[in-house]
PDB file of the backbone (N, CA, C, O) and the ligand in Angstrom, with CONECT records:
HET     ZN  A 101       1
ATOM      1  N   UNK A   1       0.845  -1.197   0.000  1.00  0.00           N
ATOM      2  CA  UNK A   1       0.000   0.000   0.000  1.00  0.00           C
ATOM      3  C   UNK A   1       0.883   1.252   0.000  1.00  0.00           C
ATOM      4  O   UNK A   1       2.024   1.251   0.463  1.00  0.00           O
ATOM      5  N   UNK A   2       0.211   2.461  -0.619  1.00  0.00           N
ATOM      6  CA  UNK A   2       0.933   3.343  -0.932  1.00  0.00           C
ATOM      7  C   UNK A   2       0.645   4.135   0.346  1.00  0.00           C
ATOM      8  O   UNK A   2       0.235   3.642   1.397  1.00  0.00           O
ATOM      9  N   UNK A   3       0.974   5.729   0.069  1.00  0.00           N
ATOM     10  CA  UNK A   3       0.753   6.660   1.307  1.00  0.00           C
ATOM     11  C   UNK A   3      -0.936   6.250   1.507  1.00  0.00           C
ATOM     12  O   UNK A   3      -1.805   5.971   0.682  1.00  0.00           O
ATOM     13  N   UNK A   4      -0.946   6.343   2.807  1.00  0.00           N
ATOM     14  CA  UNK A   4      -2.814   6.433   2.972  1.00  0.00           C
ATOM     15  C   UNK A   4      -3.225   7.766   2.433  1.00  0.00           C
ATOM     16  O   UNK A   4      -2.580   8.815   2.443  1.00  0.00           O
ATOM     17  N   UNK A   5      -4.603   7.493   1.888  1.00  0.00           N
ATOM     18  CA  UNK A   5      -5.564   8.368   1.606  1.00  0.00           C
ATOM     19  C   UNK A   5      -5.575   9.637   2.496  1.00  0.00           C
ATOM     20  O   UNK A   5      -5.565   9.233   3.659  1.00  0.00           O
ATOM     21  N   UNK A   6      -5.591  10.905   2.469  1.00  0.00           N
ATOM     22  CA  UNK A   6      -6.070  11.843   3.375  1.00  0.00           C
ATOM     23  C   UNK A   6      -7.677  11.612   3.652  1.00  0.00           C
ATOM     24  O   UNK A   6      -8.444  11.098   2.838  1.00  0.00           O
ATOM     25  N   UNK A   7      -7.933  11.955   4.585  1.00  0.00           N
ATOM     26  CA  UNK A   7      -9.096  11.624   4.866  1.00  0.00           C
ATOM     27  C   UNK A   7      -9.646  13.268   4.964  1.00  0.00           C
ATOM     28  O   UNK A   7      -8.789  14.129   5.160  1.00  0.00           O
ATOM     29  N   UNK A   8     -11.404  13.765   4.793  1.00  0.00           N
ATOM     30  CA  UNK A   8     -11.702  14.527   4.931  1.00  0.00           C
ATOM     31  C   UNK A   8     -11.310  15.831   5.549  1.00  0.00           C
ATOM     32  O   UNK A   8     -11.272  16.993   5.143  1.00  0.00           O
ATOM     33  N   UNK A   9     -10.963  15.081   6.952  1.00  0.00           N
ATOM     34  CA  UNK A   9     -10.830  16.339   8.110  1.00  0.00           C
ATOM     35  C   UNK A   9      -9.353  17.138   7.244  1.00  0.00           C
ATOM     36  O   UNK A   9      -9.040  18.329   7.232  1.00  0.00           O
ATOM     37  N   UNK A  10      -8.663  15.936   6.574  1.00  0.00           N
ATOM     38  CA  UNK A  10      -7.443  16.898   5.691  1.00  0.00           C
ATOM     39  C   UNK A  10      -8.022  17.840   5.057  1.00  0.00           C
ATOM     40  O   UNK A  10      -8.176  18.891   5.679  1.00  0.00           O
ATOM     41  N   UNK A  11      -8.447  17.771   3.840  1.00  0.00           N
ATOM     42  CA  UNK A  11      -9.092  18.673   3.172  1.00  0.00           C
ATOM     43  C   UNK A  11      -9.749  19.702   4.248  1.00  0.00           C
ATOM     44  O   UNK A  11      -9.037  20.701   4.140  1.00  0.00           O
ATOM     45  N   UNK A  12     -10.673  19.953   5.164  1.00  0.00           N
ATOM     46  CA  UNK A  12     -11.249  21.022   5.009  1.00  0.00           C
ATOM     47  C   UNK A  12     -10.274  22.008   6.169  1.00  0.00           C
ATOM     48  O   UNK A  12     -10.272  23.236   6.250  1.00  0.00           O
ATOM     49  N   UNK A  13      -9.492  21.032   6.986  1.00  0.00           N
ATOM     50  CA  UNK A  13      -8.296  21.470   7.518  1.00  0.00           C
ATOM     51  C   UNK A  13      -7.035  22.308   7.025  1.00  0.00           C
ATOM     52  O   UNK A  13      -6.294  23.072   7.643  1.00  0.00           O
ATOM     53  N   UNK A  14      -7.051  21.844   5.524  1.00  0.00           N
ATOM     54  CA  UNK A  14      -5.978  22.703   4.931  1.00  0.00           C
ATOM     55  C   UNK A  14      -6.397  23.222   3.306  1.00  0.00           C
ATOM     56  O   UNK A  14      -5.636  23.221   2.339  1.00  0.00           O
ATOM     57  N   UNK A  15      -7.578  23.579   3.331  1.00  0.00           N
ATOM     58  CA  UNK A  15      -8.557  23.831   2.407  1.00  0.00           C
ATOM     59  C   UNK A  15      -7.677  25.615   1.932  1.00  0.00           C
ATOM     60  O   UNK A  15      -7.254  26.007   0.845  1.00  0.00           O
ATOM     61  N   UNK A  16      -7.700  26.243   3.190  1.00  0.00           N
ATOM     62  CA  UNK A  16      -6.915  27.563   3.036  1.00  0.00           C
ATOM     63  C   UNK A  16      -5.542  27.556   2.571  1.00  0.00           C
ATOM     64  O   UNK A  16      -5.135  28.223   1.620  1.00  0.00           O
ATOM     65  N   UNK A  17      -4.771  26.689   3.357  1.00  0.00           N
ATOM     66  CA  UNK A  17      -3.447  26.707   2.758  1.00  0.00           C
ATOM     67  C   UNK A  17      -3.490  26.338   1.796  1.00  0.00           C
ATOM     68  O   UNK A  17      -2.688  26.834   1.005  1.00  0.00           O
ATOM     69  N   UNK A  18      -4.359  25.347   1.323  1.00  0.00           N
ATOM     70  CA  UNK A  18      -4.114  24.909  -0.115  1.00  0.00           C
ATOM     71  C   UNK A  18      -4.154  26.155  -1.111  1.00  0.00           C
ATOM     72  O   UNK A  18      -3.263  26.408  -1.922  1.00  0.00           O
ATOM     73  N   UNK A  19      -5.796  27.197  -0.853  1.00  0.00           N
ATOM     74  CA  UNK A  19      -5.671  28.230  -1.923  1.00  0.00           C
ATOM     75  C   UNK A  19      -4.908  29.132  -1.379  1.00  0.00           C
ATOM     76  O   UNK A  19      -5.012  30.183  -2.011  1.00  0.00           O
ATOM     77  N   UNK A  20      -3.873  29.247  -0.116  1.00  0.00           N
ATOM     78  CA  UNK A  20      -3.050  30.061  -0.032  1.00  0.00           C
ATOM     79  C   UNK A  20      -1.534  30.224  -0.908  1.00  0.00           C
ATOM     80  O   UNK A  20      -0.848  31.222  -1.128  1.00  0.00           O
ATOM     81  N   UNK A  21      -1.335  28.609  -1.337  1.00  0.00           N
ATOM     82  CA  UNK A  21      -0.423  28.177  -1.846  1.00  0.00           C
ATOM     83  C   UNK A  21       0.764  27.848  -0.777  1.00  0.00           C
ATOM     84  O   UNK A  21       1.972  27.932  -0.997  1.00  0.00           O
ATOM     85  N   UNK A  22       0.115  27.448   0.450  1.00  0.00           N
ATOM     86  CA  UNK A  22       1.247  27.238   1.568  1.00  0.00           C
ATOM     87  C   UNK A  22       1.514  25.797   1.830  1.00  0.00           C
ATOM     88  O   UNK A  22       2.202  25.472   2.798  1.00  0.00           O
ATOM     89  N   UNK A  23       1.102  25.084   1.172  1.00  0.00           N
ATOM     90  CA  UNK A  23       1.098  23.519   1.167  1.00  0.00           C
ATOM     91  C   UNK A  23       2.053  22.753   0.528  1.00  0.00           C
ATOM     92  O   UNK A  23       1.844  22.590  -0.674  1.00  0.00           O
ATOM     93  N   UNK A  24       3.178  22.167   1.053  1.00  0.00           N
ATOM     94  CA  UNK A  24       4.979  21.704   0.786  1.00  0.00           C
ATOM     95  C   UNK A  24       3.523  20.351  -1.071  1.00  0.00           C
ATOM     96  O   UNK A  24       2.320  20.188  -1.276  1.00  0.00           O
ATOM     97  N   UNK A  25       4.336  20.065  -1.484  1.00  0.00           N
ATOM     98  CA  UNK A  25       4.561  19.183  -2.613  1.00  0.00           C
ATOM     99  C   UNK A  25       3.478  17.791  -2.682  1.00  0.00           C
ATOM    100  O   UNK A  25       2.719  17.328  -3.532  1.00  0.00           O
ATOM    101  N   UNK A  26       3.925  17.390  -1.129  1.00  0.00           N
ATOM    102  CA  UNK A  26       3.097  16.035  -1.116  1.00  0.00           C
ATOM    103  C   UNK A  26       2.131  16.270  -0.312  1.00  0.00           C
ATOM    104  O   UNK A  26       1.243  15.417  -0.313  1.00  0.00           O
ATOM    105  N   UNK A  27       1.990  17.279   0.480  1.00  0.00           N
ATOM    106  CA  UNK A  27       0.681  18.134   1.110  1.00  0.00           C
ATOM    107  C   UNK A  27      -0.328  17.856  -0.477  1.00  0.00           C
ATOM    108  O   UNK A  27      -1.118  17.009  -0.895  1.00  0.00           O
ATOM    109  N   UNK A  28       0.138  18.821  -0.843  1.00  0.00           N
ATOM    110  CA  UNK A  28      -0.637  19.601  -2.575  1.00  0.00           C
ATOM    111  C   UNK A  28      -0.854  18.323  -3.270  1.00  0.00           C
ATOM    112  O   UNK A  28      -1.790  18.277  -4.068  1.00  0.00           O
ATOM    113  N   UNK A  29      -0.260  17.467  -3.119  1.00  0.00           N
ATOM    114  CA  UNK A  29      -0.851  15.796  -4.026  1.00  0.00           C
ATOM    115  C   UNK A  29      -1.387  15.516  -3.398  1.00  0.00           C
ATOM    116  O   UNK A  29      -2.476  15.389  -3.959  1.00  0.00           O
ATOM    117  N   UNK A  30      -1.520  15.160  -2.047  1.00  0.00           N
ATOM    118  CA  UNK A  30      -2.340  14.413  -0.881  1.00  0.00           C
ATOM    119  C   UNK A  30      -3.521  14.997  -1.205  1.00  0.00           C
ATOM    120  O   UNK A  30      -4.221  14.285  -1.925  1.00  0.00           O
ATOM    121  N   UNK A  31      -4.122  16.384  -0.827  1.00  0.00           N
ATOM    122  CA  UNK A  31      -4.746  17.187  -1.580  1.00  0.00           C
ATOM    123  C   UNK A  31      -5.644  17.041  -2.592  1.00  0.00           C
ATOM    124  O   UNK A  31      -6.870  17.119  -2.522  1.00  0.00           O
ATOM    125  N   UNK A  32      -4.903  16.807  -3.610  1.00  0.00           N
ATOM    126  CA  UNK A  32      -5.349  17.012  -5.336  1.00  0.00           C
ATOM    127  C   UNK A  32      -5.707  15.589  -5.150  1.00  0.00           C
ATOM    128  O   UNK A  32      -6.873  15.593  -4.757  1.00  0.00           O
ATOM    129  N   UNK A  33      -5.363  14.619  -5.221  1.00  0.00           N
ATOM    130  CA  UNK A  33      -5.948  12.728  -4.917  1.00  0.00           C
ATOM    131  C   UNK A  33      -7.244  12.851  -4.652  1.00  0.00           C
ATOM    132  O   UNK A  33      -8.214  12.628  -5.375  1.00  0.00           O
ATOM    133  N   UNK A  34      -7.132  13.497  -2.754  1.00  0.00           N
ATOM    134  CA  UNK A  34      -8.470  13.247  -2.307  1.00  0.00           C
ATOM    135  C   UNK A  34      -9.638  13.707  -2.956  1.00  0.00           C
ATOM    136  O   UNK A  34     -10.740  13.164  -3.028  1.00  0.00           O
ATOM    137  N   UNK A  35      -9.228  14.826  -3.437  1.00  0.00           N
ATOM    138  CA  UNK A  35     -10.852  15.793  -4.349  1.00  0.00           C
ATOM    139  C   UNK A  35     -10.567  15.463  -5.228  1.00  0.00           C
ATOM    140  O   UNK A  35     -11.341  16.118  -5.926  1.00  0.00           O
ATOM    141  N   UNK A  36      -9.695  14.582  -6.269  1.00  0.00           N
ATOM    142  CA  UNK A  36     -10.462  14.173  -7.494  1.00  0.00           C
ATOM    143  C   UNK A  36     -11.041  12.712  -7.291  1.00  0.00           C
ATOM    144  O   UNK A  36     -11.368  12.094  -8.304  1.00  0.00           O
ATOM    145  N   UNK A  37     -11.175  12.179  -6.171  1.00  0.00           N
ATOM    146  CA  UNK A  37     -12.003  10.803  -5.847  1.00  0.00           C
ATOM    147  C   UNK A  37     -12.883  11.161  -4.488  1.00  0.00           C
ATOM    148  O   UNK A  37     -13.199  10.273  -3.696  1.00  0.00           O
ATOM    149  N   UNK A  38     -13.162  12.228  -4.341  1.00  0.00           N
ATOM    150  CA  UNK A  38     -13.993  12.616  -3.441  1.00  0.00           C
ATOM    151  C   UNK A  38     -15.306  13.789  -3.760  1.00  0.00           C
ATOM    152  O   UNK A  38     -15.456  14.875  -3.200  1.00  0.00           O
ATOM    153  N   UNK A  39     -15.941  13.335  -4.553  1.00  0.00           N
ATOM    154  CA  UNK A  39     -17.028  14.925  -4.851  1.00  0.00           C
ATOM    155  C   UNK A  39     -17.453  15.833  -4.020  1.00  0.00           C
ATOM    156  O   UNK A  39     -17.639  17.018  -4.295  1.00  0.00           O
ATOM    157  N   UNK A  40     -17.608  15.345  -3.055  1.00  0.00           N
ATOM    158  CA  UNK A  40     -18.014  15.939  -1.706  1.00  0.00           C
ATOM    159  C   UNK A  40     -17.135  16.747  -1.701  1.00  0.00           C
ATOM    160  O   UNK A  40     -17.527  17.880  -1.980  1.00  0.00           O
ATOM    161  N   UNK A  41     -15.763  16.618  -1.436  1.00  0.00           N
ATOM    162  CA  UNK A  41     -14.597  17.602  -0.880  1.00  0.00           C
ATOM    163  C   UNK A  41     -14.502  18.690  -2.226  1.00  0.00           C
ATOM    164  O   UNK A  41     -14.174  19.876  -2.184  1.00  0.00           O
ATOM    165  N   UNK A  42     -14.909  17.856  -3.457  1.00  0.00           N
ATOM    166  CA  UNK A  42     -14.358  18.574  -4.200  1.00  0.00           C
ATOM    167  C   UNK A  42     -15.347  19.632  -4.388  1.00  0.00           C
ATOM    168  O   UNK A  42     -15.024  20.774  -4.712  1.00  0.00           O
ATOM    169  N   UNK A  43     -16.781  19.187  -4.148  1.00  0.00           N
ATOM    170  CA  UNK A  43     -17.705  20.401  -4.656  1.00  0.00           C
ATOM    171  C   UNK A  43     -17.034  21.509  -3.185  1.00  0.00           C
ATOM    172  O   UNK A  43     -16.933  22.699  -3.485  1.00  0.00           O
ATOM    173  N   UNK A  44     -16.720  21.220  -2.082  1.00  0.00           N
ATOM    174  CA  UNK A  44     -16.613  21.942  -1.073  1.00  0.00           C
ATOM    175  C   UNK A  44     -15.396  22.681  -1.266  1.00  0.00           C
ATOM    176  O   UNK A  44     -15.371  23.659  -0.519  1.00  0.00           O
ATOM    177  N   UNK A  45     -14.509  22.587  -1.899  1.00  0.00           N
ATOM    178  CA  UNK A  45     -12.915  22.836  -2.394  1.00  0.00           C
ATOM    179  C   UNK A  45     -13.787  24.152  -3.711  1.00  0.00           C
ATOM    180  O   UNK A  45     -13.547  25.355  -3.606  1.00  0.00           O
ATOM    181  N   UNK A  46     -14.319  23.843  -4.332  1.00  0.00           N
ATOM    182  CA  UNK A  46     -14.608  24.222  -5.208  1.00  0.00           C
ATOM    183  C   UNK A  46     -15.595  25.683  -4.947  1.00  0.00           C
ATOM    184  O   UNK A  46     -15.718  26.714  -5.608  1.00  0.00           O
ATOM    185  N   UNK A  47     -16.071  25.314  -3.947  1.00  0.00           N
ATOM    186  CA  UNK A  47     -17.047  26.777  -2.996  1.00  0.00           C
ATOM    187  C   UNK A  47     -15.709  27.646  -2.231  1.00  0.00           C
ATOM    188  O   UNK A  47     -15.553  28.857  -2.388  1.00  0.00           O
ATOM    189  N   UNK A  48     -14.995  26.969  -1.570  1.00  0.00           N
ATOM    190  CA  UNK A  48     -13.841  27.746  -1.388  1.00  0.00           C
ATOM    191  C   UNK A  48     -13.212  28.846  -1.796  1.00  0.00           C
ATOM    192  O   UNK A  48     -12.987  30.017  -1.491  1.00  0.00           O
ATOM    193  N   UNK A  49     -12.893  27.541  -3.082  1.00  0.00           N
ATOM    194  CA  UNK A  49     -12.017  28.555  -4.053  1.00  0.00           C
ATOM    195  C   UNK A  49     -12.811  29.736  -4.648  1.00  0.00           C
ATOM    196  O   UNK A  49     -12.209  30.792  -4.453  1.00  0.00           O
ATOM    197  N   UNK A  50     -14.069  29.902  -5.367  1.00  0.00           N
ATOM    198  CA  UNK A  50     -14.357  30.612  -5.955  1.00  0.00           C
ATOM    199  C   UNK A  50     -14.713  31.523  -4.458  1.00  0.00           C
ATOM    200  O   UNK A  50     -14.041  32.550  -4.543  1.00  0.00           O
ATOM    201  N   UNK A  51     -15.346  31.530  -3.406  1.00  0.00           N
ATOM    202  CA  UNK A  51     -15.487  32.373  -1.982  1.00  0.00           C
ATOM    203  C   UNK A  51     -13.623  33.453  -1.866  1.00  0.00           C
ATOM    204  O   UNK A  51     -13.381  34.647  -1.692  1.00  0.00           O
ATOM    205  N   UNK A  52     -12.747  32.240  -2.071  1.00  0.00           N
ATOM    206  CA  UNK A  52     -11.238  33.409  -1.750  1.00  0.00           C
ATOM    207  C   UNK A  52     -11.207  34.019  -3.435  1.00  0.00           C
ATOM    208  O   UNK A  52     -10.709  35.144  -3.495  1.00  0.00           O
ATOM    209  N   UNK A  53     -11.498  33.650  -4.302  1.00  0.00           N
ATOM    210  CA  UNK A  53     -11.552  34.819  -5.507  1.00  0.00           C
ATOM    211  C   UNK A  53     -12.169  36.097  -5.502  1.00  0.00           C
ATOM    212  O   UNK A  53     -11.686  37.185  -5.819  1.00  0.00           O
ATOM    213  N   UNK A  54     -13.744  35.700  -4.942  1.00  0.00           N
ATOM    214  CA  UNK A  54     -14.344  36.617  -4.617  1.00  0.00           C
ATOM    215  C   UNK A  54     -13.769  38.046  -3.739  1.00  0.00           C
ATOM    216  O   UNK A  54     -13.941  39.264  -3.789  1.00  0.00           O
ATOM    217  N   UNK A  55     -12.861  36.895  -2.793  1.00  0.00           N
ATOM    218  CA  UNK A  55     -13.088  38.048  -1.817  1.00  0.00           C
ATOM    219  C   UNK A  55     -11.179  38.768  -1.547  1.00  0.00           C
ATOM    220  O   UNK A  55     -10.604  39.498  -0.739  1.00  0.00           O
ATOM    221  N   UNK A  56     -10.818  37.942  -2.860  1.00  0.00           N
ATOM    222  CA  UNK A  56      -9.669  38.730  -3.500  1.00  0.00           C
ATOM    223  C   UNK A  56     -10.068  40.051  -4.270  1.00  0.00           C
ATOM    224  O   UNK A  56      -9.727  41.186  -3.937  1.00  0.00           O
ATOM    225  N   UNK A  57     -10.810  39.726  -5.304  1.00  0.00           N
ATOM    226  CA  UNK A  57     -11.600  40.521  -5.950  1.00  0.00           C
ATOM    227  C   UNK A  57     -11.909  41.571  -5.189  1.00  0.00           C
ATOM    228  O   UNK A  57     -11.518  42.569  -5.795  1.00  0.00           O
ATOM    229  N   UNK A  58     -12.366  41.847  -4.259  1.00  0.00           N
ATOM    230  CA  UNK A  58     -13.093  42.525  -3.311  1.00  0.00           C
ATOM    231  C   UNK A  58     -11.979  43.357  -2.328  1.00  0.00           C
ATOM    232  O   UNK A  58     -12.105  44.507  -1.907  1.00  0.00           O
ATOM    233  N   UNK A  59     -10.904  42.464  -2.105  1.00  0.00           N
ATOM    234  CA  UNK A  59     -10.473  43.374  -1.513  1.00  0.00           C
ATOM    235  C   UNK A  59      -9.030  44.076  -2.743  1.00  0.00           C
ATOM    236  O   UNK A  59      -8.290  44.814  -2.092  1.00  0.00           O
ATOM    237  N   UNK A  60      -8.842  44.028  -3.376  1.00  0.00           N
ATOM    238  CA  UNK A  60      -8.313  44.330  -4.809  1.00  0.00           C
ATOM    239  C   UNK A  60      -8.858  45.295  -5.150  1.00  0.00           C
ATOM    240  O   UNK A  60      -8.236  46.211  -5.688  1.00  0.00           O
ATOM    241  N   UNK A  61     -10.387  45.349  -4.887  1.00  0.00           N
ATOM    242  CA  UNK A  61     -11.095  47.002  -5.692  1.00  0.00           C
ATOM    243  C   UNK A  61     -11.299  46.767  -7.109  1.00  0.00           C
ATOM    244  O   UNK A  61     -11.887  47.725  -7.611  1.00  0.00           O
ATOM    245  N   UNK A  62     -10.928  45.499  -8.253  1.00  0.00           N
ATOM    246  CA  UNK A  62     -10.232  45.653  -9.214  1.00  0.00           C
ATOM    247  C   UNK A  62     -11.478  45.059  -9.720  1.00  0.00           C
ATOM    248  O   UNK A  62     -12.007  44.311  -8.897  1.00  0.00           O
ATOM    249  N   UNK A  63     -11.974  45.154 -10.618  1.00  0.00           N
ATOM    250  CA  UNK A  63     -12.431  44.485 -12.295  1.00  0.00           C
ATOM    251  C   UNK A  63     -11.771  42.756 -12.204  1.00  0.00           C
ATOM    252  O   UNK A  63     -10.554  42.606 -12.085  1.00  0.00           O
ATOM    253  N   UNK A  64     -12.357  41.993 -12.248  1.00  0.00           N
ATOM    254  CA  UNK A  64     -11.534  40.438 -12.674  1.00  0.00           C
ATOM    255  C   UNK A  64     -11.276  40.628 -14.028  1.00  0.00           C
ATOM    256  O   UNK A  64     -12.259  40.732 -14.762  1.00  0.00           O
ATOM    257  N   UNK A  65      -9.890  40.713 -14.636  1.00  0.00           N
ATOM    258  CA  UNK A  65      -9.412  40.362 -15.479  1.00  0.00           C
ATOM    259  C   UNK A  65     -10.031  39.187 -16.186  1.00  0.00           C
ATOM    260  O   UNK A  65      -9.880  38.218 -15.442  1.00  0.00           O
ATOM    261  N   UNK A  66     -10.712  38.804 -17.375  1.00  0.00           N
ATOM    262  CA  UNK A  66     -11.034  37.807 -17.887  1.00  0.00           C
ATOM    263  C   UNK A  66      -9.706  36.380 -18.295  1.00  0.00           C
ATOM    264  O   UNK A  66      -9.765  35.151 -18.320  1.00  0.00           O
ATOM    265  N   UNK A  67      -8.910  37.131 -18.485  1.00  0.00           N
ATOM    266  CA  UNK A  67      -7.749  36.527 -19.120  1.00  0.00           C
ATOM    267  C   UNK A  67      -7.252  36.073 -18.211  1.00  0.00           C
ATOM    268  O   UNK A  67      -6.845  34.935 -18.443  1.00  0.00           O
ATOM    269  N   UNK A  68      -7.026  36.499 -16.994  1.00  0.00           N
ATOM    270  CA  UNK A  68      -6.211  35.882 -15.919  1.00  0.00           C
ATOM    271  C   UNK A  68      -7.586  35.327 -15.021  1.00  0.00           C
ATOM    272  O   UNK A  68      -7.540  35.203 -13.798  1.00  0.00           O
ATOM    273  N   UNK A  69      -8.704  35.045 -15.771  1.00  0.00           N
ATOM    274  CA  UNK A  69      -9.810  34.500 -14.678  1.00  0.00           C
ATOM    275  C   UNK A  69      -9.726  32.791 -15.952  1.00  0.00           C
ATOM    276  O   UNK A  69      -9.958  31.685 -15.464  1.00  0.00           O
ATOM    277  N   UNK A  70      -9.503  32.888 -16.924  1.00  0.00           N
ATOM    278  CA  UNK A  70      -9.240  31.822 -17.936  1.00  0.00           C
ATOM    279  C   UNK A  70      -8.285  31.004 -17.144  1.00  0.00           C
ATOM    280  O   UNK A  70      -8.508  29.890 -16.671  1.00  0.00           O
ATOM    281  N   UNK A  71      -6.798  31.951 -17.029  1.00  0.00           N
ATOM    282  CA  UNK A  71      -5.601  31.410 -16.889  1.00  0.00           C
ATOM    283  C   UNK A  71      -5.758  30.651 -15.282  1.00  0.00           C
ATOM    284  O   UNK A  71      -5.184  29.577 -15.102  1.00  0.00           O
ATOM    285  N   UNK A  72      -6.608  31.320 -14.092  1.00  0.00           N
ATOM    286  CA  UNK A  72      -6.453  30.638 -13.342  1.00  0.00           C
ATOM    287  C   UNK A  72      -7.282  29.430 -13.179  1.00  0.00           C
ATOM    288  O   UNK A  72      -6.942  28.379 -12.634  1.00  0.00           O
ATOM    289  N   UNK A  73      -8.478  29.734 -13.753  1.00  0.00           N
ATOM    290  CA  UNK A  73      -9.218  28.405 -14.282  1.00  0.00           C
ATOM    291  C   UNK A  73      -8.381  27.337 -14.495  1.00  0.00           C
ATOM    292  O   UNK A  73      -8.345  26.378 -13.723  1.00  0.00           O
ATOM    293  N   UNK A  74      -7.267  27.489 -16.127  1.00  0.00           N
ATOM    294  CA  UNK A  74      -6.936  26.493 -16.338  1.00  0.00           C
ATOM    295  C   UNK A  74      -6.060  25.917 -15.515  1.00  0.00           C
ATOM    296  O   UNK A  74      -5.997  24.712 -15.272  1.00  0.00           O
ATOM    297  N   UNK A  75      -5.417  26.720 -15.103  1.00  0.00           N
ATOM    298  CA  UNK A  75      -4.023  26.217 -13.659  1.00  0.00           C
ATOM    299  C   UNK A  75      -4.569  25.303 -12.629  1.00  0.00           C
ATOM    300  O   UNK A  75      -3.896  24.345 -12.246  1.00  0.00           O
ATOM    301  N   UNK A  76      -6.150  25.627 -12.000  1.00  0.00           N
ATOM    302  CA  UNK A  76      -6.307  25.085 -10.905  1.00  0.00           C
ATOM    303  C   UNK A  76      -6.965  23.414 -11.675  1.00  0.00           C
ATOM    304  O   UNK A  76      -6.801  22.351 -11.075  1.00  0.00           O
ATOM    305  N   UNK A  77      -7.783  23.504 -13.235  1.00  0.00           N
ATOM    306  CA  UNK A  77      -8.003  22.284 -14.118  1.00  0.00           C
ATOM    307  C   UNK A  77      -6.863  20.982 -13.919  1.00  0.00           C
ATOM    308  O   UNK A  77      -7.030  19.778 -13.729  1.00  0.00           O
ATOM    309  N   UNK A  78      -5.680  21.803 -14.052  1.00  0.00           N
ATOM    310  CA  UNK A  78      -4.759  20.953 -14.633  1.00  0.00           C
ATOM    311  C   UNK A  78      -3.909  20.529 -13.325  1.00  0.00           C
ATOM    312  O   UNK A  78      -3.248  19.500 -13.462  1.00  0.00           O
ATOM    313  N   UNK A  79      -3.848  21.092 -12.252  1.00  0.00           N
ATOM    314  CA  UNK A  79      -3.568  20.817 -10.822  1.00  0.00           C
ATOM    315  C   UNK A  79      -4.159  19.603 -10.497  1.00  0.00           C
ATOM    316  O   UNK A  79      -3.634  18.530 -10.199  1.00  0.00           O
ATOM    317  N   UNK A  80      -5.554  19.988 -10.616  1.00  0.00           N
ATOM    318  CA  UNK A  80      -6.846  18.784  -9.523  1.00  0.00           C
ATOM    319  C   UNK A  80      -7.166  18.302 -10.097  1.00  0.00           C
ATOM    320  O   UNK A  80      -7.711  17.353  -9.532  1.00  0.00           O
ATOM    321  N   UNK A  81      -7.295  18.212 -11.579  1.00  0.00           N
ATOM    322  CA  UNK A  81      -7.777  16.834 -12.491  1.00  0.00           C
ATOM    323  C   UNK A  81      -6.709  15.808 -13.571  1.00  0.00           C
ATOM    324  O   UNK A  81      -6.850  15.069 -14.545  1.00  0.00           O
ATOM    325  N   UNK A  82      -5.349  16.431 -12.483  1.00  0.00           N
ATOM    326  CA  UNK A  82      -4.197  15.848 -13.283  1.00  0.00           C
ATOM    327  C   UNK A  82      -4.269  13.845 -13.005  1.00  0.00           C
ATOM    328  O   UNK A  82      -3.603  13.347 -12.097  1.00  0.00           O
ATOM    329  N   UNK A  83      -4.744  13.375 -13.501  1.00  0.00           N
ATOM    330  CA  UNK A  83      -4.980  11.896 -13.498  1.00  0.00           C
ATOM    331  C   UNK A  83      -3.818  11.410 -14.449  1.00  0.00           C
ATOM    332  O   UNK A  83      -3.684  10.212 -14.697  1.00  0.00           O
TER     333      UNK A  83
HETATM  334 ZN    ZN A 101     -13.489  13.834   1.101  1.00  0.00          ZN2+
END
């Protein structure tokens, strides 16, 4: 058997660091595993993320860039559905 599974309480435990980007390598895989075989975490990962955009957005003052709302789209695609 390989590393064990993270289990839930991981995810919503390091749900922030994750979109903080403070999470070492095998944190960020442990991570990315569980929510792409977990819907639950992932729809909840997924309320997250778009909640800290928002409230980047917000505190930014700024217009969302479309182009860099694409680009982070595809970054976080190719992160969490890297199979
Ligand atoms: Zn889960």
């Amino acid at each position: 058997m390989t590393a064990p599974a993270p289990d839930h309480a991981f995810i919503h435990e390091n749900m922030a660091a994750y979109l903080a980007d403070a999470l070492d390598p095998a944190q960020r895989a442990a991570f990315d595993a569980h929510i792409n075989n977990c819907p639950e975490c992932f729809d909840a990962f997924s309320e997250a993320r778009d909640a800290d955009r928002a409230l980047q957005r917000t505190l930014a003052g700024l217009a969302p860039d479309p182009k860099l709302e694409d680009h982070i789209t595809s970054y976080v695609r190719e992160t969490t559905m890297n199979h």
